[in-house]
DSSP file (Angstrom, degrees, kcal/mol; ACC not computed):
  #  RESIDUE AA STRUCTURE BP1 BP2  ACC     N-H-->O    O-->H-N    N-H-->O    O-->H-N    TCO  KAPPA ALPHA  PHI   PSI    X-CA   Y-CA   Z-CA
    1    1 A X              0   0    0      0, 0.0     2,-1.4     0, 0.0    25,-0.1   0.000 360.0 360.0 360.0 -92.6   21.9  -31.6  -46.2
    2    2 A X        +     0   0    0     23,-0.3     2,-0.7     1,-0.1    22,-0.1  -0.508 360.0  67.9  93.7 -76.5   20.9  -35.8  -46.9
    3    3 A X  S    S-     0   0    0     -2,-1.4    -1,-0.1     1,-0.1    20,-0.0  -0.510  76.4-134.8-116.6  92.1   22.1  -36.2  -50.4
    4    4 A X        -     0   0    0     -2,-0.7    -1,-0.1     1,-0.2    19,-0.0   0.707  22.7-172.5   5.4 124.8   25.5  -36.1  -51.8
    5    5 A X        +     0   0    0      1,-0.1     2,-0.5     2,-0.0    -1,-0.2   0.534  68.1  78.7-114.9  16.0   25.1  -33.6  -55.3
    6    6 A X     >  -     0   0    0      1,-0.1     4,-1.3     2,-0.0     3,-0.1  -0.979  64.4-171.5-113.8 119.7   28.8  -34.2  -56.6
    7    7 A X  H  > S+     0   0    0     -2,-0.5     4,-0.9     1,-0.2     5,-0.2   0.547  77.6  53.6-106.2  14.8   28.3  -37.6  -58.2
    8    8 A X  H  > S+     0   0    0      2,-0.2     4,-1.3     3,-0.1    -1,-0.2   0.748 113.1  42.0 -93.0 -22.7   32.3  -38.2  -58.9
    9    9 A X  H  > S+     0   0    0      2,-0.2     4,-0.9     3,-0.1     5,-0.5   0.800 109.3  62.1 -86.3 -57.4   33.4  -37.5  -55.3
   10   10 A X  H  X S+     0   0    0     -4,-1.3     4,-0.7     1,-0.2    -2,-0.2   0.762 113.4  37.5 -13.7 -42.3   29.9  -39.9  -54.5
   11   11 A X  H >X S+     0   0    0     -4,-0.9     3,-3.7     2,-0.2     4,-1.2   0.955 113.6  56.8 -90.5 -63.2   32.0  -42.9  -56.5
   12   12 A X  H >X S+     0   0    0     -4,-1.3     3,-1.9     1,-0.3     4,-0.6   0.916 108.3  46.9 -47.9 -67.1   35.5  -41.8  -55.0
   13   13 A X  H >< S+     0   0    0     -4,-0.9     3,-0.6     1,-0.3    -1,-0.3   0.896 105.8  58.7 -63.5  -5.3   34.2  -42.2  -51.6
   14   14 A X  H << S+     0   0    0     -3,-3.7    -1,-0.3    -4,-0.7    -2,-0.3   0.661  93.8  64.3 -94.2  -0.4   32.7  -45.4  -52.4
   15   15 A X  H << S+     0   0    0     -3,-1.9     2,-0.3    -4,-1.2    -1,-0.3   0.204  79.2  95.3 -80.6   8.2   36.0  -47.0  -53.4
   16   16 A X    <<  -     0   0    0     -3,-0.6     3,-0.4    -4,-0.6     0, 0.0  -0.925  65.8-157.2 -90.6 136.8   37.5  -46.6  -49.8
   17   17 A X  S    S+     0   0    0     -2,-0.3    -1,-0.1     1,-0.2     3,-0.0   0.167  87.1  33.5 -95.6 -10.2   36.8  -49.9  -48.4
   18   18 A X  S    S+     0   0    0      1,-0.1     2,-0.2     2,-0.1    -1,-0.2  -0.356  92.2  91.0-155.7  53.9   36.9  -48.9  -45.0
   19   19 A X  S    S-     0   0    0     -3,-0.4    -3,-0.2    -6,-0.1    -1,-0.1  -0.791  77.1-136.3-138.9 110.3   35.5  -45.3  -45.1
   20   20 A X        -     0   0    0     -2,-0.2    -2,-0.1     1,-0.1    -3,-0.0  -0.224  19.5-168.8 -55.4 147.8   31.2  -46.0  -44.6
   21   21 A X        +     0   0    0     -7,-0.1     2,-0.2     2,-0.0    -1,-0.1  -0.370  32.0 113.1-160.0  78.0   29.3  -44.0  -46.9
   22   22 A X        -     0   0    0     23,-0.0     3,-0.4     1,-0.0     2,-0.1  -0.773  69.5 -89.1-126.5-175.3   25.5  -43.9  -46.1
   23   23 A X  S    S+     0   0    0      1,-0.2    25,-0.1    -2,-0.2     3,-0.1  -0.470  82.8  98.8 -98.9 176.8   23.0  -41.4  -45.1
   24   24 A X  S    S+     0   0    0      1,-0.8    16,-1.4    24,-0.1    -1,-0.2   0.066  72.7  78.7 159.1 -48.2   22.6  -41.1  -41.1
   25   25 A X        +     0   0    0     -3,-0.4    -1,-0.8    14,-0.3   -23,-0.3  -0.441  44.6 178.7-110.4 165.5   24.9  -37.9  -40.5
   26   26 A X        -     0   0    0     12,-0.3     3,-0.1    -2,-0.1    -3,-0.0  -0.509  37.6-109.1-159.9  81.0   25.1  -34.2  -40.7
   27   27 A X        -     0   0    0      1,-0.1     2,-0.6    10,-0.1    10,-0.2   0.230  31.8-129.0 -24.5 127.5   27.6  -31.8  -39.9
   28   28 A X  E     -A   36   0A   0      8,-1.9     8,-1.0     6,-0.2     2,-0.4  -0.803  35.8-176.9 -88.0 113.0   26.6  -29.6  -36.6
   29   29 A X  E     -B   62   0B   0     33,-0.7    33,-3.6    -2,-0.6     2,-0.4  -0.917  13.2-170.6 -97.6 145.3   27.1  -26.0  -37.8
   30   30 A X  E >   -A   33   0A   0      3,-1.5     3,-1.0    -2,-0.4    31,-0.1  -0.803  69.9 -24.9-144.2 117.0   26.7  -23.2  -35.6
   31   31 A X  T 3  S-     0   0    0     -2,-0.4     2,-0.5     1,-0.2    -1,-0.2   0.979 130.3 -52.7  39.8  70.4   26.6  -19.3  -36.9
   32   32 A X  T 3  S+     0   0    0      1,-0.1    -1,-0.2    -3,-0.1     2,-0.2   0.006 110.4 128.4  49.7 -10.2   28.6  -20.9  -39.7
   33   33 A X  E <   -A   30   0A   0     -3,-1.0    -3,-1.5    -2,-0.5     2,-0.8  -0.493  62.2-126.0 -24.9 107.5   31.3  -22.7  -37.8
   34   34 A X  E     +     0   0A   0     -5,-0.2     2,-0.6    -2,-0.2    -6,-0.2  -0.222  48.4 150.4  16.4  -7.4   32.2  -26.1  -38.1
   35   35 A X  E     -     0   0A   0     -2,-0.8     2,-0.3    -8,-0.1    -6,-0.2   0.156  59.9 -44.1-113.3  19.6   31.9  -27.4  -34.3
   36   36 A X  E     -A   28   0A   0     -8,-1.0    -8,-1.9    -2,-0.6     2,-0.2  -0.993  52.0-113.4 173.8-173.2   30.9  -31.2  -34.6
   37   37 A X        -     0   0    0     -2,-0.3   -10,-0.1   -10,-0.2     2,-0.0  -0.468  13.3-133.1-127.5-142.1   28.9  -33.6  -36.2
   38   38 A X        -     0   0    0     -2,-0.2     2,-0.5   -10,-0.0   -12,-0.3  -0.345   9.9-176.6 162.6  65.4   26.1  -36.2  -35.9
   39   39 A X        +     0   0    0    -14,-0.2     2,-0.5    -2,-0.0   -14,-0.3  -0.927   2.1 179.2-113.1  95.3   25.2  -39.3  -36.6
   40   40 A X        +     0   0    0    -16,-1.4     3,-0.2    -2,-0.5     2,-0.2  -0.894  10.2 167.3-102.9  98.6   21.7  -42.0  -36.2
   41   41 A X        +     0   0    0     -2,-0.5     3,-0.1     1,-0.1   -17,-0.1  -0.380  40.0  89.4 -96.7-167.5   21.6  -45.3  -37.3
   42   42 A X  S    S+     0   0    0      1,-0.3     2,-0.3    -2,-0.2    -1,-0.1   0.567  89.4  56.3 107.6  20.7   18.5  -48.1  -36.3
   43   43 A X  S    S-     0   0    0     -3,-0.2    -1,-0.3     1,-0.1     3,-0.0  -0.858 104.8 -57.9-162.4-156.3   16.2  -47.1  -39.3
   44   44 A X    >>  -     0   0    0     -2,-0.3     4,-3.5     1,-0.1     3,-1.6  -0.325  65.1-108.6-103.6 159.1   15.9  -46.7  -43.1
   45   45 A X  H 3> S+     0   0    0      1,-0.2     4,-2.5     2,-0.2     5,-0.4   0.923 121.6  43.0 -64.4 -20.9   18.8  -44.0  -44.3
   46   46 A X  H 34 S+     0   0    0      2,-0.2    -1,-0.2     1,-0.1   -22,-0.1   0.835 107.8  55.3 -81.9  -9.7   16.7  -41.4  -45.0
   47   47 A X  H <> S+     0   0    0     -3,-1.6     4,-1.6     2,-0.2     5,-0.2   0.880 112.1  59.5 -82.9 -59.9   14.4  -42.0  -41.6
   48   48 A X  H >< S+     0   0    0     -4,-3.5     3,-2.1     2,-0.3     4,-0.2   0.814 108.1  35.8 -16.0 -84.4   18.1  -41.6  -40.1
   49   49 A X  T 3< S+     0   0    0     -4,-2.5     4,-0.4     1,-0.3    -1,-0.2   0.615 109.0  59.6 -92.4  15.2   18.8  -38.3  -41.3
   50   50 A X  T >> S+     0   0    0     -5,-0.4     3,-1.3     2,-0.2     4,-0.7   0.938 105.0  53.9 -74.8 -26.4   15.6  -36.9  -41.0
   51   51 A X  H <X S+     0   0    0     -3,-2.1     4,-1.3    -4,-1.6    -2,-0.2   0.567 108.9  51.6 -64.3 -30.7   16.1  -37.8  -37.2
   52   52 A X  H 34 S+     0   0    0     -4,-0.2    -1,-0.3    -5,-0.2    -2,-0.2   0.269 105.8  52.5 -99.0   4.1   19.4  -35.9  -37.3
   53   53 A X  H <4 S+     0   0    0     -3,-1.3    -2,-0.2    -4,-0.4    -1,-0.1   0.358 114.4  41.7-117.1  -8.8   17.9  -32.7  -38.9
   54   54 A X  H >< S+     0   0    0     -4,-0.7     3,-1.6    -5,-0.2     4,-0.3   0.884 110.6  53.6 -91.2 -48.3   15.2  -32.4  -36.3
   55   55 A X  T 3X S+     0   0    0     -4,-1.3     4,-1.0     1,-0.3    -2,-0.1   0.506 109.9  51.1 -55.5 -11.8   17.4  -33.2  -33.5
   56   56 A X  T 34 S+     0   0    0      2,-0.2    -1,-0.3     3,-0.1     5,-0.2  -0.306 115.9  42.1-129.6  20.5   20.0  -30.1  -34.8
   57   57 A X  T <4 S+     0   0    0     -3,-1.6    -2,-0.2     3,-0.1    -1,-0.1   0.289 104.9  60.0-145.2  31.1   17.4  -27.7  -34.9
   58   58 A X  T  4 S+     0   0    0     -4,-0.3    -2,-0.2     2,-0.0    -3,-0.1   0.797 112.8  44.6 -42.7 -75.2   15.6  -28.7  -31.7
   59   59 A X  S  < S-     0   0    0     -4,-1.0    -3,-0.1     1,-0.1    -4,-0.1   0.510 124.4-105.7 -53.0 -11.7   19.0  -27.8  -30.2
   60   60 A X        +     0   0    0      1,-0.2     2,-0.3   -30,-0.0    -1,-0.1   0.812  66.0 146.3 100.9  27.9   19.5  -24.5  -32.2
   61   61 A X        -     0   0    0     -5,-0.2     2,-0.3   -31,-0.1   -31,-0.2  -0.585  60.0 -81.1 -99.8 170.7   22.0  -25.4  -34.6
   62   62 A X  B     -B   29   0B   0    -33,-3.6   -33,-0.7    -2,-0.3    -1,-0.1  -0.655  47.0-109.2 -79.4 144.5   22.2  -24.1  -38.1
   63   63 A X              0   0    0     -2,-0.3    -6,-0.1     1,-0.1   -10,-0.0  -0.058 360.0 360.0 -63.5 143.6   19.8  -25.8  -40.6
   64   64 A X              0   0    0    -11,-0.1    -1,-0.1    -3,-0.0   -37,-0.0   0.645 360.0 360.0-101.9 360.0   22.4  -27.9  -42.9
């Protein structure tokens, strides 16, 4: 998943002042479901969500 591709919602969510919007997270799908998410911080954003796309398909989830 990683990088936002719409770049008009990209500026809409960065005008909420108290909604974060960097990379670090990844929506957990599983046989196309919805069921969770995911989230890593402590390193550069993109270290992040590479951390969270290995960890989600260690575990078997669908690739985002």
């Amino acid at each position: 998943m990683g990088r936002m591709q719409d770049p008009a919602l990209a500026g809409g969510l960065a005008s909420r002042t108290k909604l974060p919007a960097w990379e670090g997270g990844q929506p957990i799908r599983l046989n196309g479901a919805l069921v969770g998410g995911m989230g890593v911080s402590g390193a550069s954003g993109h270290q992040d969500s590479d951390c969270v796309a290995v960890a989600l398909a260690t575990l078997g989830f669908d690739p985002a």
